[in-house]
Each structure stands twice: as C-alpha cells, then as structure tokens.
Kinemage of the C-alpha trace (Angstrom):
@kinemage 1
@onewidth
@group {chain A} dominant
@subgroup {mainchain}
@vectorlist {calphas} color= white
{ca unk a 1} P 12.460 -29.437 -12.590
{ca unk a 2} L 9.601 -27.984 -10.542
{ca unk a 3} L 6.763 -29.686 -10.265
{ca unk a 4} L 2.742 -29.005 -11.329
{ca unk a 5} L 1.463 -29.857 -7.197
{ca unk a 6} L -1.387 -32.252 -7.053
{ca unk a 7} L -3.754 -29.056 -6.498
{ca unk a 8} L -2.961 -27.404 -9.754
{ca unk a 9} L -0.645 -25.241 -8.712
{ca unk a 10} L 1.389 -23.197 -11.834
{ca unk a 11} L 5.326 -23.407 -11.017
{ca unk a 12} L 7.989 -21.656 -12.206
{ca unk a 13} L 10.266 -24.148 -13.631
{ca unk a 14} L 7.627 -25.510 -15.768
{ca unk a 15} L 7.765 -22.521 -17.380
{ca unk a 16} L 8.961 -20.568 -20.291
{ca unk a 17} L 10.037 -16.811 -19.960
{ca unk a 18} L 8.372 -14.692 -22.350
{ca unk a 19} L 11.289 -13.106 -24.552
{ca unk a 20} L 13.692 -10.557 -21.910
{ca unk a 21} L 13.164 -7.171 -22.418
{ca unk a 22} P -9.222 -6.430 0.117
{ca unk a 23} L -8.893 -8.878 2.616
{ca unk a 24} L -12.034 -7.654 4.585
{ca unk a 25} L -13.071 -4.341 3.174
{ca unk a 26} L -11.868 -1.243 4.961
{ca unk a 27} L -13.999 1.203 5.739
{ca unk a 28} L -15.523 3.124 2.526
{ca unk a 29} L -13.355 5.358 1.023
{ca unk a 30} L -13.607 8.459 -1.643
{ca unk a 31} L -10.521 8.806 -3.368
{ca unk a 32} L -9.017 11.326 -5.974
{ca unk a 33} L -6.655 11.339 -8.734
{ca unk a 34} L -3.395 13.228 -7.298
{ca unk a 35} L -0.845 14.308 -9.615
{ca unk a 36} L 2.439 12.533 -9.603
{ca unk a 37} L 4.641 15.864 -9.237
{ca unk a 38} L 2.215 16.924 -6.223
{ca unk a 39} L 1.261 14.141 -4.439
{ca unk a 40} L -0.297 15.256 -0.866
{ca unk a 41} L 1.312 14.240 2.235
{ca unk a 42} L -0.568 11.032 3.593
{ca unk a 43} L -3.713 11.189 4.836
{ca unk a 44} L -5.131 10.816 8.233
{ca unk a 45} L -5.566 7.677 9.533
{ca unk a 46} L -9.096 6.314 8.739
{ca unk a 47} L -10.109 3.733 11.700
{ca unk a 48} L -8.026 3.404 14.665
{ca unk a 49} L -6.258 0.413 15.307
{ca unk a 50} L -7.337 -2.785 16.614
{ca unk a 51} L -4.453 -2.899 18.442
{ca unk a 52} L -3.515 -1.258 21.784
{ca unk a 53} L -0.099 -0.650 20.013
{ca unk a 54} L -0.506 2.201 18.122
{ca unk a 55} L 0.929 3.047 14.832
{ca unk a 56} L 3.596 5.690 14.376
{ca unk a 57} L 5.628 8.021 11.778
{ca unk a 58} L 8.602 9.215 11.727
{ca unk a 59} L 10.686 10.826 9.085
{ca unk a 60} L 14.325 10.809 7.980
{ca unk a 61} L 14.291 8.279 5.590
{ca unk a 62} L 14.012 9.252 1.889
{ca unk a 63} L 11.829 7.195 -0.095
{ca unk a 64} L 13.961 4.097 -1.809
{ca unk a 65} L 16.644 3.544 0.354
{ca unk a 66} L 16.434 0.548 2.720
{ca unk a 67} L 17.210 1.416 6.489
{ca unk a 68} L 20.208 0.047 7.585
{ca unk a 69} L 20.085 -4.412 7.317
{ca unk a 70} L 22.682 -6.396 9.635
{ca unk a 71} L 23.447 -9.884 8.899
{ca unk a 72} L 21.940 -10.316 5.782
{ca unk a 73} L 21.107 -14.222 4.934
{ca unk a 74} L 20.022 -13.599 0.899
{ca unk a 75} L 19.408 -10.873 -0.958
{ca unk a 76} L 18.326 -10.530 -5.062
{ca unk a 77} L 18.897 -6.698 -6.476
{ca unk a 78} L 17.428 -8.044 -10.213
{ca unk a 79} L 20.275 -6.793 -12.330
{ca unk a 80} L 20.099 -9.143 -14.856
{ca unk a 81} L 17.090 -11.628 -16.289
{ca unk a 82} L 19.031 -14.794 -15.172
{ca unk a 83} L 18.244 -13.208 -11.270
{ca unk a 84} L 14.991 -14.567 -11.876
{ca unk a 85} L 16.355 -18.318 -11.645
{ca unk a 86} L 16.418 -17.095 -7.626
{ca unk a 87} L 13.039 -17.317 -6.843
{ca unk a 88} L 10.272 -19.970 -7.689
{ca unk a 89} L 6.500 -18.689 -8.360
{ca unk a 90} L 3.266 -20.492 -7.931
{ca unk a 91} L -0.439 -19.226 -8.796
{ca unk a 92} L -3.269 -20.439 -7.076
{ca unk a 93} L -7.162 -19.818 -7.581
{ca unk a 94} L -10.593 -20.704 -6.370
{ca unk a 95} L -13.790 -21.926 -8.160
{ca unk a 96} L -14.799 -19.072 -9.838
{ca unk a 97} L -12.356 -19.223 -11.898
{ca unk a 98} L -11.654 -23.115 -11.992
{ca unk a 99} L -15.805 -23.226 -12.730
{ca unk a 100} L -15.134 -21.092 -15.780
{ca unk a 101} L -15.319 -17.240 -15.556
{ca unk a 102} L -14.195 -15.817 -18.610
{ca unk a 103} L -10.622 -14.398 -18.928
{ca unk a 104} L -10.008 -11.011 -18.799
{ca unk a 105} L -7.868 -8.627 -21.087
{ca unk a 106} L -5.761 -6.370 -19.039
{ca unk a 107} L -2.533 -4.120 -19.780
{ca unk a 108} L 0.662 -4.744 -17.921
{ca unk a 109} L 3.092 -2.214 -16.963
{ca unk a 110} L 6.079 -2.088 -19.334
{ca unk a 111} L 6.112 -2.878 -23.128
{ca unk a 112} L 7.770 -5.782 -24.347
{ca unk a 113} L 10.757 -3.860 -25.657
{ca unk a 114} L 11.061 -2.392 -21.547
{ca unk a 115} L 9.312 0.845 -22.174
{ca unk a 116} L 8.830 3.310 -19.548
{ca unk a 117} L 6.226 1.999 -16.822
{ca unk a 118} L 3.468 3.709 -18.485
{ca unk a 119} L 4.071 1.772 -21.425
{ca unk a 120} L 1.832 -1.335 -21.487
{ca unk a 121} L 1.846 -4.873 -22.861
{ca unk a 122} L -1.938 -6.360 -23.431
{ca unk a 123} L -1.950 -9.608 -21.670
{ca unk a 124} L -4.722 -12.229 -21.209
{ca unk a 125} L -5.164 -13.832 -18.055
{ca unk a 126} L -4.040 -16.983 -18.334
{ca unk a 127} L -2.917 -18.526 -14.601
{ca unk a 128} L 0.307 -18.912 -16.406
{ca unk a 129} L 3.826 -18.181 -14.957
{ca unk a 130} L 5.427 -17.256 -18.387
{ca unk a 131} L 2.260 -14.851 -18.819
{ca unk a 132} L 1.605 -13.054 -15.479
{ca unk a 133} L 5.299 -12.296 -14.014
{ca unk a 134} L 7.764 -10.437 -16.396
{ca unk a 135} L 10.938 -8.894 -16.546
{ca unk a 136} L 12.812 -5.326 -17.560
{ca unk a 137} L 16.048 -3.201 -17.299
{ca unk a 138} L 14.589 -0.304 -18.885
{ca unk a 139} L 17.556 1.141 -20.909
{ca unk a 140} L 19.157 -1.813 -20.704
{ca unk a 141} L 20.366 -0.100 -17.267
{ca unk a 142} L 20.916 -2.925 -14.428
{ca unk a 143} L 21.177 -0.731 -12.382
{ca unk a 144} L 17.272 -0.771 -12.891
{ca unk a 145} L 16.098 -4.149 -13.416
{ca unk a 146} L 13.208 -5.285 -11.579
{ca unk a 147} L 10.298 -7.636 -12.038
{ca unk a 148} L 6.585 -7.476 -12.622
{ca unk a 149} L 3.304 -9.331 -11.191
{ca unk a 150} L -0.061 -8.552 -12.974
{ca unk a 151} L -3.106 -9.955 -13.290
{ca unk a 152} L -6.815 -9.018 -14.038
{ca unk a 153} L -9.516 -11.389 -12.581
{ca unk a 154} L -12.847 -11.865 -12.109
{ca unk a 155} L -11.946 -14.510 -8.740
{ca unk a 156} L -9.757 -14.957 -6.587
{ca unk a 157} L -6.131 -15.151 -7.424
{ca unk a 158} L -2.766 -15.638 -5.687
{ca unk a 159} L 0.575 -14.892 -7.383
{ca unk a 160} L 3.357 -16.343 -5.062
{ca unk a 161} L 7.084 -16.177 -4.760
{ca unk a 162} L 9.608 -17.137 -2.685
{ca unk a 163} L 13.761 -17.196 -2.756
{ca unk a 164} L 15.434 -20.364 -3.419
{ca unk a 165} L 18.593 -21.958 -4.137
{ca unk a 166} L 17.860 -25.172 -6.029
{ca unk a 167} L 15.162 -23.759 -8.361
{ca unk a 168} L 12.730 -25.665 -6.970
{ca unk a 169} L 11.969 -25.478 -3.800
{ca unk a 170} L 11.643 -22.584 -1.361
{ca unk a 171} L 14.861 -21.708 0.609
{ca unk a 172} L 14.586 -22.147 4.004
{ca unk a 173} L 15.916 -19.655 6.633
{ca unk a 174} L 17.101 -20.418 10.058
{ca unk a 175} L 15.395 -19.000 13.053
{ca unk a 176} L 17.520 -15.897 13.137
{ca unk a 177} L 16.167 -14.820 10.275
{ca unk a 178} L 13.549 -12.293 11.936
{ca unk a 179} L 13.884 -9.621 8.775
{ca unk a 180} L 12.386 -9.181 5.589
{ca unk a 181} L 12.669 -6.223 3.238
{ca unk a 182} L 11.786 -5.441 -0.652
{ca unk a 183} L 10.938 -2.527 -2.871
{ca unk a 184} L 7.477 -2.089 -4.352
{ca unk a 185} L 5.524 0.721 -6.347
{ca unk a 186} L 2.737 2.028 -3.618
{ca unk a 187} L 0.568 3.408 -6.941
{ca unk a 188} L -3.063 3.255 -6.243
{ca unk a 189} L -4.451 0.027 -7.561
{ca unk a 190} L -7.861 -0.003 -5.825
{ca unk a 191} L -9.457 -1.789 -3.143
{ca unk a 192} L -9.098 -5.311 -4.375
{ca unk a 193} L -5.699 -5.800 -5.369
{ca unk a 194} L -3.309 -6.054 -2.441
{ca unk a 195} L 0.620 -7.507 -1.600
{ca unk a 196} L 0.960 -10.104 1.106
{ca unk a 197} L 3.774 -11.138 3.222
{ca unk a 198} L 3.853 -14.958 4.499
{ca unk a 199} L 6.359 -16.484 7.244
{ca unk a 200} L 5.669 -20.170 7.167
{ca unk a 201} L 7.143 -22.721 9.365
{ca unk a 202} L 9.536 -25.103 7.679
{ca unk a 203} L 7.778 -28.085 9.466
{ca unk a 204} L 4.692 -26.574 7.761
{ca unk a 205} L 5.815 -26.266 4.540
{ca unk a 206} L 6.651 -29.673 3.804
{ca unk a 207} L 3.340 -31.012 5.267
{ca unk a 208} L 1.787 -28.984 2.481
{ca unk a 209} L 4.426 -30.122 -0.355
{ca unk a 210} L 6.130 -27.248 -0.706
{ca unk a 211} L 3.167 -25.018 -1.286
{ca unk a 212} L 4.077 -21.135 -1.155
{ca unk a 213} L 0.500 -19.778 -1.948
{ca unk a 214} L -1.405 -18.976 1.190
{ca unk a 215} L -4.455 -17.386 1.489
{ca unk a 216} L -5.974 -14.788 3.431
{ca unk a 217} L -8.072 -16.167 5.954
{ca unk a 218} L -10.741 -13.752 5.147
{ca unk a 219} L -11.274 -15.419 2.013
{ca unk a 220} L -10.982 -19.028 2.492
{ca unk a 221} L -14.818 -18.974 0.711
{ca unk a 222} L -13.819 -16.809 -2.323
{ca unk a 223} L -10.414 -18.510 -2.983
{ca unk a 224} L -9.770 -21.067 -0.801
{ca unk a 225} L -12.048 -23.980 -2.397
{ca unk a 226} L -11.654 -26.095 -5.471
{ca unk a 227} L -8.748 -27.863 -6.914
{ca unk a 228} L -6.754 -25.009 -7.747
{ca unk a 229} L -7.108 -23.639 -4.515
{ca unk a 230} L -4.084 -21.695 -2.005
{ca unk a 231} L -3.360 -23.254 1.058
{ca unk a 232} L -5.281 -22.293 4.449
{ca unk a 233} L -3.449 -20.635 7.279
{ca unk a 234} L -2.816 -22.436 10.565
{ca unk a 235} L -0.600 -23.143 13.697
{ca unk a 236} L 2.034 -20.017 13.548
{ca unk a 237} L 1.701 -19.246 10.064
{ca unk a 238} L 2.179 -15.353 10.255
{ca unk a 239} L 0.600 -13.291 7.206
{ca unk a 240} L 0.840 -9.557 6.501
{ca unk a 241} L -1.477 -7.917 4.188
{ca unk a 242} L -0.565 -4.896 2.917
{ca unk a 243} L -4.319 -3.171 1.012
{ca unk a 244} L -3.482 0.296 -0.360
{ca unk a 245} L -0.498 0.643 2.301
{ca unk a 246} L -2.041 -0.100 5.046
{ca unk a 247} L -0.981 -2.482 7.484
{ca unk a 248} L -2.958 -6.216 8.930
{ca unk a 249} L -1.218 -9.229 10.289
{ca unk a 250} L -2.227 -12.613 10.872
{ca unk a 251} L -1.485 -15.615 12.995
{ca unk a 252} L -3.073 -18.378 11.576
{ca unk a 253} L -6.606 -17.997 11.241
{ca unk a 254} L -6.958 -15.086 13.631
{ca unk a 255} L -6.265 -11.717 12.944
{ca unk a 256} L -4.208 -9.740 15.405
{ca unk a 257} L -3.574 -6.148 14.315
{ca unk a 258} L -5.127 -3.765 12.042
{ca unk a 259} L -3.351 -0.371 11.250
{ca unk a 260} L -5.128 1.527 8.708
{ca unk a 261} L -3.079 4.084 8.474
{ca unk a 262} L -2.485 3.757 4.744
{ca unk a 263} L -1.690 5.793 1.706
{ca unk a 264} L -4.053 6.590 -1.007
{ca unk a 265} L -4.450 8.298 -4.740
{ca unk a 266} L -0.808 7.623 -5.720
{ca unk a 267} L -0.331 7.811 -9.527
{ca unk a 268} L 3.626 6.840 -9.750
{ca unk a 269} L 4.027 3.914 -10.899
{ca unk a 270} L 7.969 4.086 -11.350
{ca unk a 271} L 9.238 4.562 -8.059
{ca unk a 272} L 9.763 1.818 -5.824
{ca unk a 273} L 9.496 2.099 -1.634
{ca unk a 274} L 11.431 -0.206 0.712
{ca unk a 275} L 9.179 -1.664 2.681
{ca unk a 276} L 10.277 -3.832 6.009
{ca unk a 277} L 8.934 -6.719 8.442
{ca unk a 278} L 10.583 -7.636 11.649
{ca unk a 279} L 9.812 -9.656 14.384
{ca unk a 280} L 11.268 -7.834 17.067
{ca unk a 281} L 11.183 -10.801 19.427
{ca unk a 282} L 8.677 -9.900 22.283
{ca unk a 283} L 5.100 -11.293 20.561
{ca unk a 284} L 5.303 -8.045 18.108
{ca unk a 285} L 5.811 -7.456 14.924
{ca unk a 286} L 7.007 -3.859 13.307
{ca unk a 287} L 6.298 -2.901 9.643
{ca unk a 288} L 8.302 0.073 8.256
{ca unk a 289} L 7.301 1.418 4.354
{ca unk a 290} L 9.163 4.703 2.964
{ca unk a 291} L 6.732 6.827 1.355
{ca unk a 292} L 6.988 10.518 -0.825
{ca unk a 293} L 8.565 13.175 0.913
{ca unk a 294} L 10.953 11.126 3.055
{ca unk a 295} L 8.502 9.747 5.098
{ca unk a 296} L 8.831 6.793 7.542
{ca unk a 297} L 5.946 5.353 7.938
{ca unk a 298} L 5.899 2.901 11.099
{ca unk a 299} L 4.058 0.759 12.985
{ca unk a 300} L 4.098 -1.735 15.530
{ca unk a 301} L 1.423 -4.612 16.527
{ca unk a 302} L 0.977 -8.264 18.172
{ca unk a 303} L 2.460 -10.811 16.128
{ca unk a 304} L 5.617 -13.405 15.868
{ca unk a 305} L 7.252 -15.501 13.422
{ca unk a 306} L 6.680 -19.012 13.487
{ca unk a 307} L 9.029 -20.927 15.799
{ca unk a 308} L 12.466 -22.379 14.447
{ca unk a 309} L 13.568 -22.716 10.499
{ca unk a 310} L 11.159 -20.766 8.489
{ca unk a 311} L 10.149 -19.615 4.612
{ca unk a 312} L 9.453 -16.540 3.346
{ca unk a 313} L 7.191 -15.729 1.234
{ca unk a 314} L 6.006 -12.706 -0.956
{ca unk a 315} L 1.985 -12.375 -2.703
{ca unk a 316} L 0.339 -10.380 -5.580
{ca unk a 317} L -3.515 -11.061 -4.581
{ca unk a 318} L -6.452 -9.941 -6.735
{ca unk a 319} L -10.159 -9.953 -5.883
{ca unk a 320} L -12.053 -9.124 -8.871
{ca unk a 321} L -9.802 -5.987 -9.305
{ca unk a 322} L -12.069 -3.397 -11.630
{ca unk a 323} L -15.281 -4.005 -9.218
{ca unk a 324} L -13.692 -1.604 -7.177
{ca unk a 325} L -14.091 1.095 -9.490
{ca unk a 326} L -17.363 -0.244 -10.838
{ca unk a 327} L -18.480 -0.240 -6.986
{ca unk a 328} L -17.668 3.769 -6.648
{ca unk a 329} L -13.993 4.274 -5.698
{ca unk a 330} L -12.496 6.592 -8.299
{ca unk a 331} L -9.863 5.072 -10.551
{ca unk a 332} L -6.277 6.349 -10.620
{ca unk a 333} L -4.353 4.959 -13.093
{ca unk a 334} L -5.080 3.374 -16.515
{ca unk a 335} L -4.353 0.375 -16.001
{ca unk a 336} L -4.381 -0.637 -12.576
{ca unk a 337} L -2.888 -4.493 -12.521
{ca unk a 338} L 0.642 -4.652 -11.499
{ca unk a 339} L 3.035 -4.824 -9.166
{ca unk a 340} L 6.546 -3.903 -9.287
{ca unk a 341} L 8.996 -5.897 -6.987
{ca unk a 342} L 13.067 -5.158 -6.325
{ca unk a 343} L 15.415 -5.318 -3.743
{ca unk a 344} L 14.624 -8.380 -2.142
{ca unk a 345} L 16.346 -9.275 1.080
{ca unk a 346} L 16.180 -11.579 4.211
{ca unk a 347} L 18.785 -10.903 7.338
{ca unk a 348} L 18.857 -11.594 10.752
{ca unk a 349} L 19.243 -8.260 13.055
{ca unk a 350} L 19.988 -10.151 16.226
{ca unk a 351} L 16.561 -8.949 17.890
C-alpha cells in the first residue's frame, strides 16, 4: 500500500476509484473562440526563442498517430479501468491552499456514465486522488479508454503521475531510456493551467522518498512552501513545461530554452495529439506535438536527461485557473479544467 509522504502528499493507493464509467507569464495575448470544424492553422510565433536553436515545423504527420518508437521499455494504451493500477498519482500544494482558500466548484470533462467530452461531472476540489483523476471508455469502446486530470484552484496545485510496476513506487528506467511519448487534448484551457514533463534522477528520487511532484522553479513562492508543498528542482532534474503548446525546459533551477511557438483558441476537447520528448544525446533536447491539419510541430533546444537510471514523470499544474479569464484573455470552452491523457509510452531509440 502506498503511502501518505511525511509532506502531505495524496497517493494513489490510498485511494478509492470513484465508480468506472503559467510558469512565468508569456507575453500578453488576445485570443478568440475558433470553431472546432474550422480551426485556423497555428499562429505565428509570438517571442522568439531564447535559444540559438530555433524551433521548426514540419508536416506529414496526421494528428494522433505517434511517429515511429524503437525499443519501447513500457507502454499503457488505457483499454480497460484496471490499466490504471499502472501508474501511481500524487497531489501536491502550497499555502494558499494549506492556509485555507475556499474550494472551488468546477465541471470535469465526461459524465459519470462516460458521456461525450462535453458532458460534465460537477466536482469539488478536494486534493483527493479518487476526486481529481477519473476514468472512461466512452461506449464502452476500449479502443477509447483514456483518463482524466482536473482541477479548479485558487493556489497552486500539482497533479502527478508516473508508471510503475509494484503500485507503489515509480518505475525506474535505465539510462537508455532517452524517449517519452503520450496523447493529450491541446483544447485551450487558459494561461494558468499547463502539462509538465519531469525526468528525475533515480539517485534523486529516493533522496526525496519517492516524491513524483516537482515544481516549476518559477513558482517555488506560490507552490513550493508549506507542508503540502512539491518538491524543488535541482542537480539534473530536467522539466518541460508545456503552457498552451508551447514549449520551456528546465535543468534544475535554471531555465534553458523557451520556444513560444504555441497553439492557441482550440475548442476540441475530444481529440488527443501525440506529443514526444527525446534527449537526442548531444546537450539537446527535441519536443515533437501533432497538431490539426497534420501538422508536425518541432523543436529543438539545450537540455539533457539526468545521468544514469532515471523516472519519468507526467504533471497537470494549475495556477488559479479562471484569473486568466477574469484578467482579460477570452475564454474558450465552458469548462476549462481538464486534461485528457492516453497512449503513454517510454522507449529507448538508441540516440
């Protein structure tokens, strides 16, 4: 059985499934509602790149299907509820939250008889597992079983997972492992609710207990004090953050690539985009994301996996979500809380 960590973090095994059915802001955008039928094609990028390794697209890939993955090491395709016993979760929060701040109501994707994904279920934030992370086949097809993240908050809070083969601690992956891939819904959720990518360092992850919740350096004030706090960044700890499709990595407290080359105003909330890390080996690191239209998206900046055995880990991070909206940006969907998450896999493409 999982255990509650000493810092109050929420784990999966100490859980009960409910019944089966930014980072630093980015420069000031406008957006609009688009259609789902007509999206437009991405826009133009909106700051150039930190980097001197400049981002790129190509196209050829249709949205959904994974590029080509050699030597894969695990992989999860969700096709049935008991898929879920592969991966462990932990949330994590800071003191505005632990001090207090009310709960907020909020709609997840999916009712609880697996409606369509504009369906909802009314949820109350509750830091729980069982509450915040939820499963569906809709039409009982496996063929499209996935899981859900959500969460409404007036902090800072991290929803973590990671793959595992004894239900309770994170699995960890051998060097080779340079590869990541999953599937995730790109809809427009606003400035303050973003996915993050974390490659810890085995070594690193038992020091902290077997901790998967990291946090962005660029909020270590917001959500990074208290007892219910994530754990900082440090040593070779790489971090991706992925706000609104763009692209930012970290290695260990220092940001070392911006890209923000994103993609905005998307109302689908259905389809789910393959999305790719790999550490090509050479101090870079290449992120690919299919988007609408059979776009590519790719791009390439500084950046390496941490040295020897490592853990992956995937994040659903929220920042006060609805201030966004309240703060000027225009608001796309209803209900703009969750994440949808499929496809998971880890390989090793001999790079």
């Amino acid at each position: 059985m999982r255990r509650s960590y000493a810092l109050g973090v929420v784990a999966l095994a100490a859980m009960a499934w409910p019944p089966r059915c930014g980072p630093s802001t980015p420069p000031p955008t406008t957006t609009t509602a688009a259609p789902v039928t007509t999206l437009a094609p991405p826009p133009a990028t909106t700051s150039a790149p930190t980097s001197t390794v400049l981002p790129t697209t190509t196209t050829g890939t249709p949205p959904t299907t994974a590029p080509p993955i050699a030597g894969v090491l695990w992989s999860e395709n969700f096709a049935s509820p008991a898929s879920m016993d592969r991966l462990i979760f932990d949330i994590a929060f800071g003191d505005n939250i632990a001090n207090g701040a009310p709960m907020q109501h909020f709609n997840g994707d999916h009712d609880h008889a697996c409606g369509s994904p504009d369906t909802t279920r009314p949820l109350v934030e509750d830091y729980q597992v069982s509450t915040h992370v939820w499963y569906c086949a809709p039409g009982g097809d496996p063929a499209k079983g996935h899981f859900m993240t959500g969460i409404n908050t007036e902090g800072y809070v991290i929803i973590a997972f990671a793959p595992t083969d004894d239900g309770t601690t994170a699995k960890v992956f051998p060097a080779s492992a340079n590869r990541i891939c999953w599937d995730q819904n790109l809809t427009e959720l606003g400035a303050r609710k973003w996915t993050q990518l974390a490659v810890i360092g085995a070594d690193r992850y038992a020091a902290n207990g077997g901790r998967i919740d990291y946090i962005n350096p660029e909020f270590n004030d917001n959500g990074g004090q208290g007892d219910r706090a994530a754990v900082r960044l440090a040593g070779d700890d790489f971090l991706l953050n992925n706000l609104r499709n763009t692209t930012h990595y970290f290695q260990g407290q220092t940001k070392v690539y911006d890209d923000w080359n994103g993609l905005h105003d998307l109302a689908d909330k259905a389809t789910r985009y393959t999305i790719c890390v790999t550490d090509n080996g050479n101090g870079t690191v290449t992120r690919t994301q299919a988007r609408p239209g059979g776009v590519l998206h790719s791009t390439t900046g500084p950046g390496r996996f941490p040295a020897g055995p490592r853990v992956f880990i995937l994040e659903d991070d929220s920042y006060n979500p609805m201030k966004a909206f309240q703060d000027g940006q225009q608001q796309v969907v209803a209900d703009p809380f969750t994440w949808h998450w499929d496809n998971v896999r880890i390989s090793s493409t001999g790079g």
